[in-house]
C-alpha positions in Angstrom: 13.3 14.9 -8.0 15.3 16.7 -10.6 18.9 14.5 -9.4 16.4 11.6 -9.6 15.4 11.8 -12.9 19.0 13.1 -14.0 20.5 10.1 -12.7 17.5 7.8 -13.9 18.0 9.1 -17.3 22.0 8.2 -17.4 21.6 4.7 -17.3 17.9 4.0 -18.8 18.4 3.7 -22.5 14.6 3.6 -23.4 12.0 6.5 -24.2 11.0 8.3 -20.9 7.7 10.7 -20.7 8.4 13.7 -18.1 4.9 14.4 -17.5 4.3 17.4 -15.3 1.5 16.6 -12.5 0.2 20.1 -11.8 -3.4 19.2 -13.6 -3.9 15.8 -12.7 -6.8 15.3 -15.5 -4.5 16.4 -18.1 -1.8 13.8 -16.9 -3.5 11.2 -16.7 -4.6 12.2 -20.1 -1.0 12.0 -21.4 -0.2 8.8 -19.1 -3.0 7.5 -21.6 -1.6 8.8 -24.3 2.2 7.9 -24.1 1.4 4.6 -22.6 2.1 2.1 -25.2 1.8 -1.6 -23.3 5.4 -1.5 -21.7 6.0 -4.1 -19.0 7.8 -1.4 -16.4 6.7 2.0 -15.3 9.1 3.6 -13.4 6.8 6.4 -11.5 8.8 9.5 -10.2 6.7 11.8 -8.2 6.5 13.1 -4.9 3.0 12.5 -3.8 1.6 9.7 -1.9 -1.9 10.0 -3.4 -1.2 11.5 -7.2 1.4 7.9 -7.2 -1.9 5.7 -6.3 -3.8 7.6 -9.1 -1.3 6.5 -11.6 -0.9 3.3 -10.2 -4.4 2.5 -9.9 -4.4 4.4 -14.2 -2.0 1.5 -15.2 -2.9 -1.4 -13.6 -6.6 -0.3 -14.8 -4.7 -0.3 -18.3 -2.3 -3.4 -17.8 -3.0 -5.4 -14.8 0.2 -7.0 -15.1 2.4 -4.3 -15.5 5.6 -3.8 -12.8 5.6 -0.6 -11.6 8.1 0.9 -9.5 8.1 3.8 -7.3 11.0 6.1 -5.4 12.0 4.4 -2.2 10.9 7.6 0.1 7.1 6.7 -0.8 5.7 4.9 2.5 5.0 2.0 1.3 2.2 1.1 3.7 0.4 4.0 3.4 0.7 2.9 -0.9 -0.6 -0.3 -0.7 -3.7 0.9 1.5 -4.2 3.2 -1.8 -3.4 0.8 -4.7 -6.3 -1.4 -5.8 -4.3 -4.3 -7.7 -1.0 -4.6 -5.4 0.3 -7.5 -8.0 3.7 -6.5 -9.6 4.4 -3.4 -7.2 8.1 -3.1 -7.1 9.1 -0.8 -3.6 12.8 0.0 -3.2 14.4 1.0 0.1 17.8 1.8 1.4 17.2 0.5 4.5 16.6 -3.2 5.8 13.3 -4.0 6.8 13.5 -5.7 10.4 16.1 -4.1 11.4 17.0 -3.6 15.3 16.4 0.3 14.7 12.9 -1.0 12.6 11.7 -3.3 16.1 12.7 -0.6 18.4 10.7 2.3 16.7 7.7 -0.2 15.9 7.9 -0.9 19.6 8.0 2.9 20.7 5.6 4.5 18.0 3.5 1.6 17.3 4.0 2.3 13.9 6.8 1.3 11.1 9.4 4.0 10.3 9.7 6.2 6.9 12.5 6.7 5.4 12.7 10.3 6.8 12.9 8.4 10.1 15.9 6.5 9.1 17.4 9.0 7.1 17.1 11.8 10.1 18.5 9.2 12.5 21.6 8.4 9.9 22.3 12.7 9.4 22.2 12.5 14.0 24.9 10.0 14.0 27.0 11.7 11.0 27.0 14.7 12.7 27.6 12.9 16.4 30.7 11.5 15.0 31.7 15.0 13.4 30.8 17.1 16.4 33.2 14.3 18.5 35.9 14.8 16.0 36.0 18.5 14.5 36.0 22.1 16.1 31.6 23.2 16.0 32.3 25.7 12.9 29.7 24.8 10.3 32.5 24.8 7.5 34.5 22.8 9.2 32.0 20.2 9.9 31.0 20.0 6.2 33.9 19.6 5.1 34.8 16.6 7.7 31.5 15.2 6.8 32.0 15.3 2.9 35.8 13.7 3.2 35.2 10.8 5.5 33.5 7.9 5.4 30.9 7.2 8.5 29.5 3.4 10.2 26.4 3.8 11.2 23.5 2.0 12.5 22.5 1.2 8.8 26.0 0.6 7.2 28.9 2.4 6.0 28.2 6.2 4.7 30.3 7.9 2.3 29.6 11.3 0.2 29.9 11.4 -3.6 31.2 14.8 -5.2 27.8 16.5 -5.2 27.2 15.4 -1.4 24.8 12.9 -1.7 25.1 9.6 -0.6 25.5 6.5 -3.4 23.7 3.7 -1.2 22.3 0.0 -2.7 18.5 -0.2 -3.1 16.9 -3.3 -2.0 13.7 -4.3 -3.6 10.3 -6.0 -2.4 7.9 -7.1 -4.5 4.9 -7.5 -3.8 3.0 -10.6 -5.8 
């Protein structure tokens, strides 16, 4: 969450409220307390059920209000949680109805997470680096952070810090 917020902080040029969630009285005290009628909430945080709480907080405050969360939250499980779904903003890296989407749906009877997606992208990345470099761990890492990989889901490339710049799409819900 810490690149997250580093990286959400280089290009958002308003006020943002780190608010820790280890009590979650006390936040939602201070969600209270620093809310001051914005349009946009951008909620950061890890948990499934702590991101309903909030949700469920703001919309309670401002039923209009966007809010958007971090693309790994499942989504479906979210809705199930959120009592006003209006304005709920849900990024993703990956397509929805996608071949790999229908063929897991089909198999698990269920829709895949990103961990789903992500864990089959890192099989394919290291597939193709297995194929193409002797098995010695820094040899592999290296391969994988100075090439560029097509898989299933598009074009893969590392930045400097090994993490992967990808495009978000958004769904709204309304």
């Amino acid at each position: 969450m810490n690149n997250s917020f580093e990286n959400f902080s280089k290009f958002y040029s308003g006020t943002i409220n780190l608010i820790p969630l280890n009590d979650i009285t006390q936040s939602i005290e201070k969600i209270k307390f620093y809310y001051n009628n914005e349009d946009y909430a951008y909620i950061m945080v890890n948990s499934l059920n702590k991101t309903a709480i909030i949700i469920n907080l703001l919309k309670k405050i401002n039923p209009y209000i966007h809010i958007i969360i971090f693309p790994w939250i499942n989504d479906e499980y979210l809705i199930n949680l959120v009592d006003n779904k209006k304005n709920i903003i849900l990024p993703g890296y990956f397509s929805k109805n996608s071949e790999f989407e229908k063929t897991f749906l089909t198999k698990y009877d269920k829709r895949p997470n990103i961990y789903a997606y992500t864990i089959y992208q890192a099989l394919e990345i290291l597939d193709y680096s297995y194929k193409k470099v002797e098995n010695i761990p820094e040899k592999m890492i290296t391969y994988i952070l100075n090439n560029e990989f097509n898989s299933k889901f598009g074009t893969i490339r590392f930045d400097k810090n090994g993490e992967i710049n990808r495009k978000l799409t958004f769904r709204v819900i309304e």
